[in-house]
N, C-alpha and C positions, 0 to 999 in steps of 0.2 A: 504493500500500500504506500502511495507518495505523500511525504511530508509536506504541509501548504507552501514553506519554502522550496521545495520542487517543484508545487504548481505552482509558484509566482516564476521559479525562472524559466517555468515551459512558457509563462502568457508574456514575458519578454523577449522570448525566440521565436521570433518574426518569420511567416512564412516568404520566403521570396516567389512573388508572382509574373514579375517581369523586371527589367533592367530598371534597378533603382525605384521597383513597386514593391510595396511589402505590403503585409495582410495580418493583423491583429485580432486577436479574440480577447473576452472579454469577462470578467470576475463580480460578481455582486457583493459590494461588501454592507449596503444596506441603506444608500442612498437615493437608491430610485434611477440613478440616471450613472455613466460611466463613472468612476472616480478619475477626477484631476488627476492625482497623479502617474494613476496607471497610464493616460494617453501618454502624459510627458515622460515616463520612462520609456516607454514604446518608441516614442520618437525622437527621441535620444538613441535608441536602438538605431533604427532606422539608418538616422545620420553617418551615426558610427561604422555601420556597415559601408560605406563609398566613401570613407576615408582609411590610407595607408597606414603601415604601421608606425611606432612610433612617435604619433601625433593623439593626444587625449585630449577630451573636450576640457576647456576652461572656463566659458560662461556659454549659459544657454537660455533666450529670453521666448517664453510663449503665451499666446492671446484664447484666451477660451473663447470661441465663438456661439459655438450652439451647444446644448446639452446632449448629451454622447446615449445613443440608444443599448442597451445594454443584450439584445437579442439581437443585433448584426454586427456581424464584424468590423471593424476599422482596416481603411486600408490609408496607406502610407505611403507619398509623393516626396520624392528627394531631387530637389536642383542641387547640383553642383556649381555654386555659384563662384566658387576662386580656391585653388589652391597653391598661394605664395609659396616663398622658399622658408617663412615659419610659422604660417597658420592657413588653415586652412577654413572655408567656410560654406556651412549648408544651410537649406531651405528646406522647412518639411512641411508639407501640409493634409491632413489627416482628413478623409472622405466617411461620409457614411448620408445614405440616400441621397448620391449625387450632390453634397454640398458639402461645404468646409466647415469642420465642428472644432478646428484647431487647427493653431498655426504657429511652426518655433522656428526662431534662428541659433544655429548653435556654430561655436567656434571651437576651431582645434588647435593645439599649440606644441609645438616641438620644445620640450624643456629644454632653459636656458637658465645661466647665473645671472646671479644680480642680485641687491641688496633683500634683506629679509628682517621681517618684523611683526608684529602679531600684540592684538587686546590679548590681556590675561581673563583666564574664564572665571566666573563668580563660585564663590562655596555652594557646593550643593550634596547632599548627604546618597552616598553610592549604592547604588541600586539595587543592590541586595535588600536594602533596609526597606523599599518599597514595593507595594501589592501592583501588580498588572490590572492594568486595567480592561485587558479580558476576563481578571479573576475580580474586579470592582461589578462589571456588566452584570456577570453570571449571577454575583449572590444578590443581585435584585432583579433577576428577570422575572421575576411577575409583575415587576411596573411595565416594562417591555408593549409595546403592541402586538397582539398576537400573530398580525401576518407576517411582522420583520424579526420577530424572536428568536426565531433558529436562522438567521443571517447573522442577526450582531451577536450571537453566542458561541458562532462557528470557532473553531480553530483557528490561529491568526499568524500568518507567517514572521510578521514584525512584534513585538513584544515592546510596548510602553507604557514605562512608568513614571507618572509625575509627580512632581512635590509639590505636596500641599492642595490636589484634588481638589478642583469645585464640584461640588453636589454634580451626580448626574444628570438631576430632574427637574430642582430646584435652587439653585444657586444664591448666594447669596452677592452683590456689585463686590467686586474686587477691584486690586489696580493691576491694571492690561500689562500684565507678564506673566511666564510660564518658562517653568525649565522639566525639560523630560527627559529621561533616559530611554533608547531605545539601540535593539539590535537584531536581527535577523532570529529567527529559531532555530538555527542550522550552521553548519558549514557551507563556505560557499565557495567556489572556483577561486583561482588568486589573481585572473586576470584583474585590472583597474577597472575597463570599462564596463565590468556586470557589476559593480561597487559601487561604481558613479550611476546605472540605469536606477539599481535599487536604492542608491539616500534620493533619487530624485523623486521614485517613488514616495518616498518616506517625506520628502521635504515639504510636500503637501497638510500633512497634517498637524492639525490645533493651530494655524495660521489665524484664521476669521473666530475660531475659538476665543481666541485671544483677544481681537478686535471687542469681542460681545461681554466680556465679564466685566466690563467699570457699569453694565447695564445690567445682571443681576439674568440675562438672555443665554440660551444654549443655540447653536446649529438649530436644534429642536423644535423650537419654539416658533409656537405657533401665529404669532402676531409679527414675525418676520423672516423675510425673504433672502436666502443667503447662496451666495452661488461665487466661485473664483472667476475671476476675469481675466488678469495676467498673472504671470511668475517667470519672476528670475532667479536661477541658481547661479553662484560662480565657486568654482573651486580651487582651492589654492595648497593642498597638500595630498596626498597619498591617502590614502586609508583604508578600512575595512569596515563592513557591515554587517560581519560576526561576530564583530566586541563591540562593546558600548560606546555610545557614544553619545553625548549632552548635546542636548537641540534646546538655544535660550532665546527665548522670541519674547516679543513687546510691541505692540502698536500706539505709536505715536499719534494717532490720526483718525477720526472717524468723520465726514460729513457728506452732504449731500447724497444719501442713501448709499453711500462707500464707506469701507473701514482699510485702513492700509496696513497691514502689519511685514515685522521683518526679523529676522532669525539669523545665531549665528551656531557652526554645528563644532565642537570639541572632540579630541578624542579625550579617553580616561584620563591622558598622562598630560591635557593641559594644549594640545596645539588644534589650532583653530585650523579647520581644514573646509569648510565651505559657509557662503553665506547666500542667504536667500530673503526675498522679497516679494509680496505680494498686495495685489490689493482685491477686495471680491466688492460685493453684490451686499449691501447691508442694508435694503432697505424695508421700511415698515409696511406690512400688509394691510391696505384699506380695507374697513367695516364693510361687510354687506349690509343692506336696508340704510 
């Protein structure tokens, strides 16, 4: 039987359909519609695949356009739009019912020297000392709604745990920051680029989470409307996403039915090896009658 971290890296191994077309399928993890980050790991895939050896992505900036149907496949368009003598750079654009439900530019970079320097990470108590928050879900699933209950309960290839938990249900207004540990369930290849598809994965979540807690509001919540809009990842060191790693996010900003949050991602031993930015969809749900 395959471990869900086997099925995430089988739904990032992209069927090739023709030159530079790829073909995606797709995981419900209890949203209704694609998850973010799954498309943007996918097409980080993609990318990655019509580019040489040698060259690993360094930033990669994408635009949610439409919400992702979770019964058809995604398929996956790649321009080759330049490849310098030290970066290289692509264009992806993600299809499902003949339209574009996303759209990323990703660059490639041939490691070079040069100066180096890094924020220091905040104290945060190691992950040991905290419950998973697939094991937070489980022991209230009878708040749950009965049709997504065996979705959000499922097995979870990613494992995160966060300090200092807002209610699931019921939250109480905090101030708009979170720090989380999370890491793969599994072993995983030691290539870079299945490391970078999967934090990209990862990089999507508790973003607009984050946004919503100075309001006392979950994703959940039904008096508001929450959906990603862009995200940018950029990376800046090596890593892996079989050991832990501290994802410290905060938003600065919420208005005009936007909330903007941004993240920066640690390994255990203190080096800051990716950062990411997002803004979604925060806006309130009008009253019927």
């Amino acid at each position: 039987m395959r471990t869900t971290v086997e099925e995430l890296l089988e739904l990032i191994d992209l069927e090739s359909i023709e030159h530079d077309i790829y073909r995606g399928q797709n995981r419900d993890i209890g949203t209704e519609r694609v998850f973010g980050g799954q498309v943007l790991a996918q097409a980080l895939v993609a990318a990655r695949r019509t580019v040489g050896e040698g060259r690993e992505a360094h930033s990669l900036h994408g635009y949610f356009i439409l919400p992702g149907d979770l019964d058809l496949p995604i398929v996956y368009f790649v321009d080759r739009l330049r490849d310098g003598g030290s970066f290289t750079t692509r264009r992806v654009t993600a299809i499902q019912h003949g339209r574009a439900i996303f759209n990323l530019s990703a660059s490639f970079h041939a490691e070079q020297e040069g100066p180096e320097h890094q924020a220091d990470p905040p104290d945060a108590p190691p992950p040991e000392e905290l419950p998973s928050e697939l094991d937070r879900i489980r022991d209230t699933a009878e708040r749950l709604p009965p049709d997504i209950r065996g979705v959000l309960t499922q097995d979870r290839p990613i494992d995160f745990r966060t300090v200092d938990p807002p209610d699931l249900f019921d939250p109480d207004p905090s101030p708009a920051s979170r720090m989380t540990w999370f890491r793969a369930v599994g072993t995983l290849p030691d290539d870079l680029a299945t490391h970078q598809a999967l934090l990209a994965y990862a990089s999507d979540y508790g973003l607009l989470s984050t946004v919503l807690q100075p309001h006392g509001l979950t994703v959940r919540s039904e008096q508001i409307q929450v959906a990603s809009l862009d995200h940018a990842l950029w990376f800046h060191r090596a890593f892996r996403v079989d050991e832990w790693l501290l994802y410290v996010v905060d938003s600065p900003a919420a208005s005009g039915g936007r909330g903007f949050g941004r993240g920066s991602i640690f390994t255990r031993d203190g080096s800051l090896v990716a950062s990411v930015a997002q803004e979604g969809l925060t806006r309130t749900r009008r009253k019927e009658g």
